[in-house]
KOLLUM-238546 format. One record per atom (N, C-alpha, C): y, z, x; residue in one letter. Coordinates in pm, whole numbers, padded with zeros to 5 digits, always signed. Example, Ala and Ser with C-alpha at 12.3 -4.5 7.8 and 13.67 -1.06 7.14 Angstrom:
! KOLLUM-238546
-00569+00780+01319A-00450+00780+01230A-00330+00780+01320A-00225+00708+01285S-00106+00714+01367S+00003+00787+01290S
This chain:
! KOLLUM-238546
+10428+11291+08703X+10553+11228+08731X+10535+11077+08712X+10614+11037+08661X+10615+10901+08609X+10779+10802+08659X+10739+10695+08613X+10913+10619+08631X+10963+10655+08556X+11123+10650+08559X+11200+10674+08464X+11222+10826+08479X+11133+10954+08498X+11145+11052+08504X+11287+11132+08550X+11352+11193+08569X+11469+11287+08567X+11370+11382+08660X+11437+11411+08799X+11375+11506+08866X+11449+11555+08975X+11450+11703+09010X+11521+11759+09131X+11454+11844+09228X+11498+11865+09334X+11416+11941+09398X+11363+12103+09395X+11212+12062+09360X+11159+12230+09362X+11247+12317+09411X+11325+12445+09382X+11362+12546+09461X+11307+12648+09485X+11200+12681+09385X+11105+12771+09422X+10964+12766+09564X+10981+12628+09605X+10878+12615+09701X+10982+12586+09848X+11079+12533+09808X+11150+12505+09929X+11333+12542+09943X+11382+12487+10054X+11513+12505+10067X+11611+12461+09929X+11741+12497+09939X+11800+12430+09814X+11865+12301+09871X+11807+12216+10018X+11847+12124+10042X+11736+12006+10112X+11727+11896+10065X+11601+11825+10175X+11678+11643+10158X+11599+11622+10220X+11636+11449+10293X+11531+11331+10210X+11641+11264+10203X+11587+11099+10126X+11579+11055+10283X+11452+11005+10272X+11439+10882+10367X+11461+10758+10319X+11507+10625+10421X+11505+10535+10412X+11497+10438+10537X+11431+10295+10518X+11450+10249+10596X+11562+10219+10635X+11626+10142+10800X+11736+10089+10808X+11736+09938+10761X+11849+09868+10779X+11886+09742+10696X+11883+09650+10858X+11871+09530+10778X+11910+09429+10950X+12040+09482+10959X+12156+09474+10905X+12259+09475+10924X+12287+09599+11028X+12220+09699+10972X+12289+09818+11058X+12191+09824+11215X+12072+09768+11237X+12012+09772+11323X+12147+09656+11424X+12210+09573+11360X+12251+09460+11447X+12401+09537+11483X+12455+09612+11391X+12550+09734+11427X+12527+09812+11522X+12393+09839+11540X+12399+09930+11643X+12363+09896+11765X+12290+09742+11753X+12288+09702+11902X+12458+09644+11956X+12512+09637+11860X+12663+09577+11966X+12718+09704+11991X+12697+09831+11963X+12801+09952+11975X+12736+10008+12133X+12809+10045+12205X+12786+10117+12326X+12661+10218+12315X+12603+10275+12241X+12506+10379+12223X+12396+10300+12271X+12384+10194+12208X+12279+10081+12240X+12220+10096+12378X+12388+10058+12433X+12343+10029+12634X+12274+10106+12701X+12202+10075+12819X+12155+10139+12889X+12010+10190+12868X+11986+10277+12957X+11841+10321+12932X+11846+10484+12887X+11699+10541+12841X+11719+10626+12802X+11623+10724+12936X+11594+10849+12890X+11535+10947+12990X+11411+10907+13073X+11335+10836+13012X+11195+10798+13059X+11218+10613+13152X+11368+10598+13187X+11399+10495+13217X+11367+10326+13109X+11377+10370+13009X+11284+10243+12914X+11426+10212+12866X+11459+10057+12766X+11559+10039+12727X+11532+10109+12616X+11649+10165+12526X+11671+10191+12387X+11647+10144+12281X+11575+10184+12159X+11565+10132+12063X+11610+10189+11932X+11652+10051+11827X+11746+10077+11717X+11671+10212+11655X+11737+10242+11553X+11719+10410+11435X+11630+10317+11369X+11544+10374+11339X+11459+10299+11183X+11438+10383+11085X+11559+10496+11109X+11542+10590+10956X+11651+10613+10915X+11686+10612+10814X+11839+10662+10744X+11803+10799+10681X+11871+10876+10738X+11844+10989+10627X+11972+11045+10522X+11944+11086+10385X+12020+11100+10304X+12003+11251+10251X+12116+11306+10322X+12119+11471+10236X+12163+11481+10109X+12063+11558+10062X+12120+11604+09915X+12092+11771+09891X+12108+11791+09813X+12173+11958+09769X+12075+12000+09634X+12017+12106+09623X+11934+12129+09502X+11938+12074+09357X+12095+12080+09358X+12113+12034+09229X+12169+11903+09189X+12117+11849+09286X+12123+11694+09267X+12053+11633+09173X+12033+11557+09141X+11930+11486+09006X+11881+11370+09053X+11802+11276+09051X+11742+11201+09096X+11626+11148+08944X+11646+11009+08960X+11552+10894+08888X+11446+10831+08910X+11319+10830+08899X+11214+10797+08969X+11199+10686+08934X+11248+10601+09075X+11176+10414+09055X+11006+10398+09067X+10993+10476+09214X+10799+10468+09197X+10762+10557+09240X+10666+10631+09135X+10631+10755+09136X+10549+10799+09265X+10449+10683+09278X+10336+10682+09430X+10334+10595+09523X+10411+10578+09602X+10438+10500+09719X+10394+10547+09872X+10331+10499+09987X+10296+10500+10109X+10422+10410+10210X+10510+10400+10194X+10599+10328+10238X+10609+10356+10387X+10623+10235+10492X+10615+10267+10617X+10750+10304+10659X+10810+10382+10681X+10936+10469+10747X+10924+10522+10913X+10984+10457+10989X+10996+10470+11108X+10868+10402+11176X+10806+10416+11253X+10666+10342+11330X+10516+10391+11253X+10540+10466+11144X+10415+10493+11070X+10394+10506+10910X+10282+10494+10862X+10266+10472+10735X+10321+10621+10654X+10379+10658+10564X+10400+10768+10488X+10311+10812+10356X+10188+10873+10346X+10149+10884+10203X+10170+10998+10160X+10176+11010+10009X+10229+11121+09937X+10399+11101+09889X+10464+11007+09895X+10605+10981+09860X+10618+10887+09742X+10769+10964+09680X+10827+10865+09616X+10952+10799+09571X+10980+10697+09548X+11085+10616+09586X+11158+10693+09426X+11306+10747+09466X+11399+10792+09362X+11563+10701+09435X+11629+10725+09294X+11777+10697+09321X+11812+10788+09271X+11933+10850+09316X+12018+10979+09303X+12074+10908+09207X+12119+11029+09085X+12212+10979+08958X+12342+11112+08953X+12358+11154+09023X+12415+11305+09091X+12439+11321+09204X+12557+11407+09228X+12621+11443+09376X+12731+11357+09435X+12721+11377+09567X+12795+11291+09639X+12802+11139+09662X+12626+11140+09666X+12568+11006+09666X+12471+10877+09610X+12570+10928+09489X+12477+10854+09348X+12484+10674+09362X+12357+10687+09349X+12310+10512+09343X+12190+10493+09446X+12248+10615+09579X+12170+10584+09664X+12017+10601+09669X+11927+10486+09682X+11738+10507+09700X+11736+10500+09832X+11606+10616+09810X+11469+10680+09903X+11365+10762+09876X+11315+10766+09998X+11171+10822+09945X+11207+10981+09975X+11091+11055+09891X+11059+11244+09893X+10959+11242+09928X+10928+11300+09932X+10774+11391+09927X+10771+11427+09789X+10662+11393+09702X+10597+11398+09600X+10617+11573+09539X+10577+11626+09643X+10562+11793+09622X+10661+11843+09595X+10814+11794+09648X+10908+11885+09657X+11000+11821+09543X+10920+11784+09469X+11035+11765+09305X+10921+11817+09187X+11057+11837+09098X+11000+11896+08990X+11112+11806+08874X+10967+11779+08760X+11058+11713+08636X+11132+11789+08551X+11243+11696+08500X+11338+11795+08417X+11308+11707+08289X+11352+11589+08283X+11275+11528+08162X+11255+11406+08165X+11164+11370+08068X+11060+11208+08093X+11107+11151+08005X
């Protein structure tokens, strides 16, 4: 797998549906501290803290563009290896980048 590649998700190894990760943006972290969800404390009595993952559903037959084929990108409080950074060119939510898991795509053409 290379850049530029044309790729969708394996269906033979997995569901016909899986998740783009992404980090969140300042913007939406600063969205979510003014919204009421924010307030207060949570179960363990500690204050709350912002989302640091966006997740993006997509559907088997989505299509996807590979910006970088081998990336470790840190997503949520830990390092990720084995991922790679695509933009959807298909579906609902074309334009949008994040990372996969390496394993669960397969090329259609280079």
């Amino acid at each position: 797998m290379r850049k530029g590649n044309v790729v969708r998700i394996n269906n033979g190894m997995w569901t016909n549906q899986a998740e783009l990760l992404r980090p969140t943006t300042w913007e939406e972290k600063e969205a979510w501290r003014e919204s009421p969800e924010s307030k207060g404390m949570n179960s363990a009595g500690e204050t709350k803290l912002p989302p640091q993952i966006v997740v993006i559903d997509i559907k088997g037959d989505d299509m996807m563009v590979v910006e970088k084929s081998r990336c470790a990108p840190i997503i949520g409080w830990s390092k990720r290896p084995g991922m790679t950074q695509v933009r959807l060119i298909t579906g609902k939510n074309i334009g949008k980048v994040g990372f996969i898991r390496r394993d669960k795509l397969v090329v259609l053409a280079k």
